[in-house]
C-alpha positions in Angstrom: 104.1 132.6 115.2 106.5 130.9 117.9 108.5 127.9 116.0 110.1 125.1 118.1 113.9 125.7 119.2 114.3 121.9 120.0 115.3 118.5 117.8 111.8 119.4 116.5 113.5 119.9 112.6 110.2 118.7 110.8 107.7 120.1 113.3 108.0 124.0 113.3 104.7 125.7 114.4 101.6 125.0 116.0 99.9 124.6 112.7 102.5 121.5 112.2 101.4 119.3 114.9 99.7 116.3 113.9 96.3 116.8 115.7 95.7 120.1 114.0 96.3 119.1 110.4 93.9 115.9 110.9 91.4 118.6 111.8 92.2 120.2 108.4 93.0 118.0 106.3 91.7 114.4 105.3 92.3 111.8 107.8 94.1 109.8 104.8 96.5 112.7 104.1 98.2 112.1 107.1 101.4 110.2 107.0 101.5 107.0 109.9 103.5 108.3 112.2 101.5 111.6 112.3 98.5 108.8 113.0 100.3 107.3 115.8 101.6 110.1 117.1 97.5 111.4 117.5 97.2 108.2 119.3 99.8 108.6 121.8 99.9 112.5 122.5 98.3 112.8 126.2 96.4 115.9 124.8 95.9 118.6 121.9 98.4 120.6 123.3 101.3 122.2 121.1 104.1 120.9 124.0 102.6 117.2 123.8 101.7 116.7 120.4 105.0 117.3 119.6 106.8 115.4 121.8 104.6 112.7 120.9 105.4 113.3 116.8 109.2 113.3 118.0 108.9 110.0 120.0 107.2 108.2 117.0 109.6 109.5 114.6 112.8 108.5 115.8 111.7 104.7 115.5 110.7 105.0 111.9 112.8 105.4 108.5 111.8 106.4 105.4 111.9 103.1 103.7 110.2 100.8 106.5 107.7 103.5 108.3 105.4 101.1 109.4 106.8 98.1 110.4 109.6 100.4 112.9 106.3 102.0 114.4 104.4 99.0 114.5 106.5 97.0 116.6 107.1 99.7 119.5 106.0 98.1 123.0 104.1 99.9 125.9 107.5 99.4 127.4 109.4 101.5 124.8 106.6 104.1 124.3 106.8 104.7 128.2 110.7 105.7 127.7 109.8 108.2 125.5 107.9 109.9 128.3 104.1 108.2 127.0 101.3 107.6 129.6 100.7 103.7 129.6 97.2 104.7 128.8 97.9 106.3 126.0 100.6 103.6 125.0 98.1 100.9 125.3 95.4 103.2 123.4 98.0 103.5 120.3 98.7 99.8 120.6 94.9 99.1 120.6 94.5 101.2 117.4 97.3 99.5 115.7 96.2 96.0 116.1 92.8 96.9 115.1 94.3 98.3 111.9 96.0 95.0 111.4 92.5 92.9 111.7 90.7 95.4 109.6 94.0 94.9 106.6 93.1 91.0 106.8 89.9 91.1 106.8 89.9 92.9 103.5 92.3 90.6 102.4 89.9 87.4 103.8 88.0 85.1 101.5 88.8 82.0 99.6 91.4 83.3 96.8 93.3 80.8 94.5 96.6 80.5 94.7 98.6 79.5 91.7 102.4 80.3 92.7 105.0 81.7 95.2 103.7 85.3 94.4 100.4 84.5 95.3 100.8 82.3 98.3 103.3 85.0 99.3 100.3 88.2 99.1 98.2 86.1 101.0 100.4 85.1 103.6 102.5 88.3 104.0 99.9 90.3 106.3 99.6 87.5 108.1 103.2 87.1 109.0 105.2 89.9 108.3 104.9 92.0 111.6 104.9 89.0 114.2 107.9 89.4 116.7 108.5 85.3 117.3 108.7 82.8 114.5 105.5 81.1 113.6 104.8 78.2 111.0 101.6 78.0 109.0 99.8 75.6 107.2 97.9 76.6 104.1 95.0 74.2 102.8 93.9 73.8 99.4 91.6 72.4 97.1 92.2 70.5 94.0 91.7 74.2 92.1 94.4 75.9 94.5 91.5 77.4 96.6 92.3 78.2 100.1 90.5 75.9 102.1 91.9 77.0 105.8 95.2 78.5 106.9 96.2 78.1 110.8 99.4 78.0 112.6 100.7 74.6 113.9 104.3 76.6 116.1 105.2 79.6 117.3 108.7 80.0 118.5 112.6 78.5 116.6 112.0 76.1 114.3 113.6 72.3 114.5 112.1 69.5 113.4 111.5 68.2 117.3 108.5 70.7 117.3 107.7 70.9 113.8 106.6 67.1 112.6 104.5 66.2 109.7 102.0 65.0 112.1 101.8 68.6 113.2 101.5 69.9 109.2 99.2 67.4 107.9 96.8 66.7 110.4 94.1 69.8 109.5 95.1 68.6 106.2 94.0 64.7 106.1 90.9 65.9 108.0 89.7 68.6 105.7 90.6 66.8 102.9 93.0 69.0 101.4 94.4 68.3 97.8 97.9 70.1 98.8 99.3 72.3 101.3 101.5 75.5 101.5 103.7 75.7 104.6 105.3 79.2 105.4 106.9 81.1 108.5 108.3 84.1 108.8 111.6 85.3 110.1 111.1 88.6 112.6 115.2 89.2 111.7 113.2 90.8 108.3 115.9 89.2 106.3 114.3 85.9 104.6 116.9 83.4 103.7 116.6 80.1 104.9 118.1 78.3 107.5 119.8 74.5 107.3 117.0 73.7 109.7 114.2 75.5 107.2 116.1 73.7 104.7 115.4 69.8 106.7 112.3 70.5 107.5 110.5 71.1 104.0 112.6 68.3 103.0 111.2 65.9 105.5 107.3 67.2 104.9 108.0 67.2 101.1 108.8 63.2 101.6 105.9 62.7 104.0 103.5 64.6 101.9 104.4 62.2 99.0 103.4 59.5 100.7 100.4 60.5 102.2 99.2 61.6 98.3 99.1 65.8 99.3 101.9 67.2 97.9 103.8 70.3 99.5 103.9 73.1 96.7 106.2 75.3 98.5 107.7 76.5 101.5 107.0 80.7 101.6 109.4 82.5 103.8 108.2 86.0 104.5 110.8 88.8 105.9 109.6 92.8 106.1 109.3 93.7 102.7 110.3 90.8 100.7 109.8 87.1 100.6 111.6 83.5 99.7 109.7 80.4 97.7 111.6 77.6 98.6 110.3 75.7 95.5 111.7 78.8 93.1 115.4 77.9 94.9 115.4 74.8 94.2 115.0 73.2 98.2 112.4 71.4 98.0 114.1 68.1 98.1 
């Protein structure tokens, strides 16, 4: 049984390669990048299936697997020798996985504090590349009544004014709001400019009688409530 005498450390025989244990085995014991790697290989073949395992690989880690593979580009798959067919293929898959995640996770739930508004927000938000700010309408029970986004790009409070935020919210009717973003650095401390901004919705939402509950920033694996910190104004 020839094994592979290349960087190939975790791939060693035929038997290894990704398409032949997800002939095998159940689709669900296959890790993700073995998944990707199935959708980027060119063919069955020993040779490309494992350059295609290798190229997926080197962008993951063991602690954040899926958001390393899930951001690659067409443009960075092609370095690693993928066909743009095949690149746009994987990236097809991948998005539809994302759409399938939230529609699972779609309905009306009730959200009753940071952790919650967090789980609903965090598939949402937590693998976009640019900054985007959401609004997240609710009942007088903390029902989700409609979440959309109002920016996408930095944040300042030139492109992000309460007439921006509350607008869905006066029309709908909503009892309160949620506003969140997330940051695509992964790391989700806040700004001086996140900082102004709740600050400046908190005192407009007074006034218009719906109240901002929080501010949720979401990073890769964790997440800030701005009301827990104390920066709500």
């Amino acid at each position: 049984m020839r094994r592979f005498t290349s960087n190939l450390a975790t791939m060693h025989t035929a038997e290894d390669t990704p398409y032949v244990r997800f002939r095998h085995l159940t689709p669900g014991a296959l890790g993700f990048v073995d998944l990707v790697a199935l959708g980027v290989a060119s063919s069955e073949s020993e040779k490309d299936q494992a350059e295609a395992y290798e190229a997926v690989r080197r962008r993951a880690t063991l602690t954040s697997q899926f958001h390393r593979v899930a951001d690659l580009s067409e443009h960075e798959l092609a370095q690693f020798g993928v066909e743009s067919y095949e690149a746009v293929r994987a990236l097809a898959w991948i998005e539809i996985g994302r759409r399938m995640e939230r529609a699972t996770r779609s309905g009306d739930p009730v959200i009753t504090g940071p952790a919650d508004a967090a789980e609903f927000l965090r598939s949402k938000l937590r693998l976009e590349k640019k900054e985007q700010f959401v609004v997240v309408l609710l009942d007088a029970k903390g029902q989700v009544m409609h979440h959309s986004v109002v920016h996408i790009g930095t944040l300042t409070m030139s492109v992000v004014g309460p007439r921006e935020v509350f607008r869905e919210a006066i029309r709908a009717g909503a009892a309160s709001i949620i506003v969140a973003h997330n940051h695509p650095s992964g790391n989700p401390d806040p700004s001086p400019e996140d900082i102004e901004i709740t600050e400046r919705l908190v005192q407009v939402g007074e006034m218009l009688d719906i109240p901002v509950n929080d501010h949720i920033i979401i990073g890769y694996d964790t997440h800030i409530s701005l009301r827990e910190r104390g920066l709500m104004g």
